[in-house]
N, C-alpha and C positions, 0 to 999 in steps of 0.2 A: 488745637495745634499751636505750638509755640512760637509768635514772631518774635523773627529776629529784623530789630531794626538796621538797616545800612545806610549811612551819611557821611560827611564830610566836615569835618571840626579843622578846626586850628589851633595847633599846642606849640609854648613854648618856638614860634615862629615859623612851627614846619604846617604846611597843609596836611592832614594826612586822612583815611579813612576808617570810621570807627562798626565796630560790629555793638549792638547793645540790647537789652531786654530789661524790661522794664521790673520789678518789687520791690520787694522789702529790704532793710538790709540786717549789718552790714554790708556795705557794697561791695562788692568781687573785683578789681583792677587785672586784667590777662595782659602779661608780656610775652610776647612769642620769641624764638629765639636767632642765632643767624642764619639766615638765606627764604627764612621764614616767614609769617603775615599772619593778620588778627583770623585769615580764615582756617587754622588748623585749630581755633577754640569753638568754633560753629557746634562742635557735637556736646559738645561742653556748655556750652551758652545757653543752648535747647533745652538740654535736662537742667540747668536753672533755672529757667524762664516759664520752665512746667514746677517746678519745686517754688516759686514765686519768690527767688533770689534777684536781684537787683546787682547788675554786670554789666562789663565795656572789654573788650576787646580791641587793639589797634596795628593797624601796621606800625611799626616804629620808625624813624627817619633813615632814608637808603632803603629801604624794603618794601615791598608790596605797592600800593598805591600812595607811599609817601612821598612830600621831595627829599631831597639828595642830602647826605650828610655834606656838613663844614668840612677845609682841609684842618688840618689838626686832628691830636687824638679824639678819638672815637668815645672812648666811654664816656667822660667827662659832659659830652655833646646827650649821649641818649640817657647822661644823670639829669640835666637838666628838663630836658623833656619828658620824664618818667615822673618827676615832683610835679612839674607844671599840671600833668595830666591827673593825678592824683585830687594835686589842690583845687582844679575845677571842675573836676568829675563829681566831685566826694564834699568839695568844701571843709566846713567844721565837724562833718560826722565822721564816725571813724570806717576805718575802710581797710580790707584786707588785699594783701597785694600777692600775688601767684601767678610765676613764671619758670620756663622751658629752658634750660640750658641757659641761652645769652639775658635771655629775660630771669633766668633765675638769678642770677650776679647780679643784675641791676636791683631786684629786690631785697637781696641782702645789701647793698650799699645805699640802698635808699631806708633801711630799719637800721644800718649804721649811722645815717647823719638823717633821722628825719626832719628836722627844723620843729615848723609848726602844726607839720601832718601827725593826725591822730592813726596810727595805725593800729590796728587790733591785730596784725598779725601780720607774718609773712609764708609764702609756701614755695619753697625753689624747688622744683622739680628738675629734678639732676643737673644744678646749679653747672655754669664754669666756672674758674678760679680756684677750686681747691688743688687742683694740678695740670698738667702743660694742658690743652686744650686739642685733642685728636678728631674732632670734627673738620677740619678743615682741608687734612693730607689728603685722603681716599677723596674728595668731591676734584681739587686740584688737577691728582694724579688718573684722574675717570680716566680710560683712553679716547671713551667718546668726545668728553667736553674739549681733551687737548686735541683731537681731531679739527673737533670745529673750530676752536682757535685756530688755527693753524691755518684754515683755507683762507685765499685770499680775496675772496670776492662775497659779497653779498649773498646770507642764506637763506633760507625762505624759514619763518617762527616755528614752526613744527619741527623743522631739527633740532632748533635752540630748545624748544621746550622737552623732546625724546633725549635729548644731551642732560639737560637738567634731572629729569626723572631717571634717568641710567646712572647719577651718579647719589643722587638721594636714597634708591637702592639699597646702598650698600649703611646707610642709618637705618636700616631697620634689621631686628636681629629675629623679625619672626619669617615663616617660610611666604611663598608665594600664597598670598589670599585677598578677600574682599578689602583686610584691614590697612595690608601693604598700599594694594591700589588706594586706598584711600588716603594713606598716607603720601604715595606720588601727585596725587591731586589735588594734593591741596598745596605741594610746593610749588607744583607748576602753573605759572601763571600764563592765561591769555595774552598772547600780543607779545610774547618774548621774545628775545632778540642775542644776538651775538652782544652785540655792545653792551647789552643789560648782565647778561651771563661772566662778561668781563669786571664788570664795574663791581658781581658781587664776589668775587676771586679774589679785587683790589681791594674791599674790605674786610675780607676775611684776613688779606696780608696786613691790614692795619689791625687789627685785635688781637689778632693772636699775640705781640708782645705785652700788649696792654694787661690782658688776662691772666701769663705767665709771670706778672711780677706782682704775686698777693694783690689782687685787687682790692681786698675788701679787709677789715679784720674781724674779727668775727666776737672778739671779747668786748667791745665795744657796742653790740647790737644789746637792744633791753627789752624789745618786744618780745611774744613768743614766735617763735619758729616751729613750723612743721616741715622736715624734710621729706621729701617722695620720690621713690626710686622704683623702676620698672625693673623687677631681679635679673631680665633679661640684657639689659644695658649693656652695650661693647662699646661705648664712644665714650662715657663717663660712668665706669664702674660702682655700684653699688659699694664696694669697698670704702670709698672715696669719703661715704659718711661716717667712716672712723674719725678722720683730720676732723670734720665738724665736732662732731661730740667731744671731741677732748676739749674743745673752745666752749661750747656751749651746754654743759651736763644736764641741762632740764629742757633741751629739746628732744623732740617728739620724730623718730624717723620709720616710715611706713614704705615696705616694699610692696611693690602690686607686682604678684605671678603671672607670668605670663605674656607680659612688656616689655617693650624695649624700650628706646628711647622716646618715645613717644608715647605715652600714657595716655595724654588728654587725644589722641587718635583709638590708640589701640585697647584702652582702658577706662572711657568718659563714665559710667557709671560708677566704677570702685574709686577714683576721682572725687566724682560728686558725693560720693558716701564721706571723704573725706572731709573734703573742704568744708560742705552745708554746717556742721556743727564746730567750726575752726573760727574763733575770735570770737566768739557770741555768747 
């Protein structure tokens, strides 16, 4: 059975908590995406860590068990903490980086300006930035969540967290099953709270401009890229890897049937099929 190690690093000035499994490499860096945490790569991790790949998983700062983002823009903040992470994870060796939506941006901007990290690759899976960013409307507009906002008194973490899983829902595009539920569980965090619920609404109202104005360029990147797209995808269209391909003509873009937004939930083996042989 494969452990997965859980601890507590500090990156780039924020505390945060790391998921990891120990092998070979190149080593695997996972960025989860927004509202998200290092624990929706667990199933992902496991089938590394059995396949004797060497990997880190993390909350990013504002999410899961990290502290709190800076005021000021957001990306800027999780660029620098995504290289820090990288350069102390990984060091001189080279290391491939694969990320989720908010995490897949950060990884095409971090193969955009790597400095002195040795990347062997990057893998955004269903990046944001290539167009406006529609993950954020439908979690906003739940009626549960503005429910709870709304009331004026103190609620007990089970609402917050039945609010949070009622509006997560609606990112996944497969029907009711083991895989959905698992994708609710792993957004939902222990110990939640209104104020927490709030605080992640206030950053998603800080990214979404950030996102919408080209985040990244993409003629600039010189690693390779492997693009991965769940065909089921409603929140960031499979489509979406036209716009890349016309910047990048020697990237490599792979759809997994049967997916939605969530691959590395609903898809961790065909995933690992991918990645294992990606920068090596």
């Amino acid at each position: 059975m494969t452990i997965v190690l859980e601890h507590r690093i500090d990156v780039a000035g924020h505390a945060t908590r790391a998921l990891e499994v120990e092998g070979a490499g190149p080593g695997i860096v996972l960025l989860h995406g927004w509202g998200d945490s290092a624990d929706t790569w667990r199933p992902l991790l496991s089938a590394l860590g059995a396949r004797g790949r060497r990997a880190i998983a993390v909350d990013l700062p504002g999410f899961g068990r990290a502290t709190r983002l800076d005021d000021g823009a957001v990306l800027p903040q999780l660029d620098a903490f995504a290289a820090d992470l990288v350069q102390t994870w990984a060091g001189r060796d080279p290391v491939v980086v694969a990320g989720a939506s908010l995490g897949g941006c950060l990884a095409l901007r971090l193969a955009e300006h790597p400095g002195d990290l040795r990347l062997a690759g990057v893998v955004p899976v269903a990046p944001d930035g290539l167009e406006l960013p529609s993950w954020f409307d439908p979690i906003e507009e739940d009626p549960i969540v503005r429910k709870l906002l709304a009331i004026p008194v103190p609620v007990p973490g089970v609402l917050a967290r039945r609010a949070k899983s009622s509006a997560y829902r609606l990112l996944s595009a497969a029907p009711a099953s083991s895989t959905q539920r698992a994708i609710v569980d792993a957004f939902s965090v222990d110990g939640e709270t209104r104020a927490g619920l709030a605080a992640l609404l206030e950053s998603g109202r800080r990214l979404a401009p950030e996102l919408s104005t080209a985040p990244f360029d993409l003629i600039g990147i010189r690693c390779p890229v492997l693009l991965v797209w769940g065909a089921l995808d409603r929140l960031v269209p499979p489509g979406d890897a036209r716009l890349a391909l016309g910047s990048l003509p020697t990237t490599q873009v792979e759809l997994i049937e049967g997916a939605g937004h969530h691959p590395q939930l609903e898809a961790p083996h065909r995933l690992l099929e991918l990645l294992l042989p990606f920068g090596t």
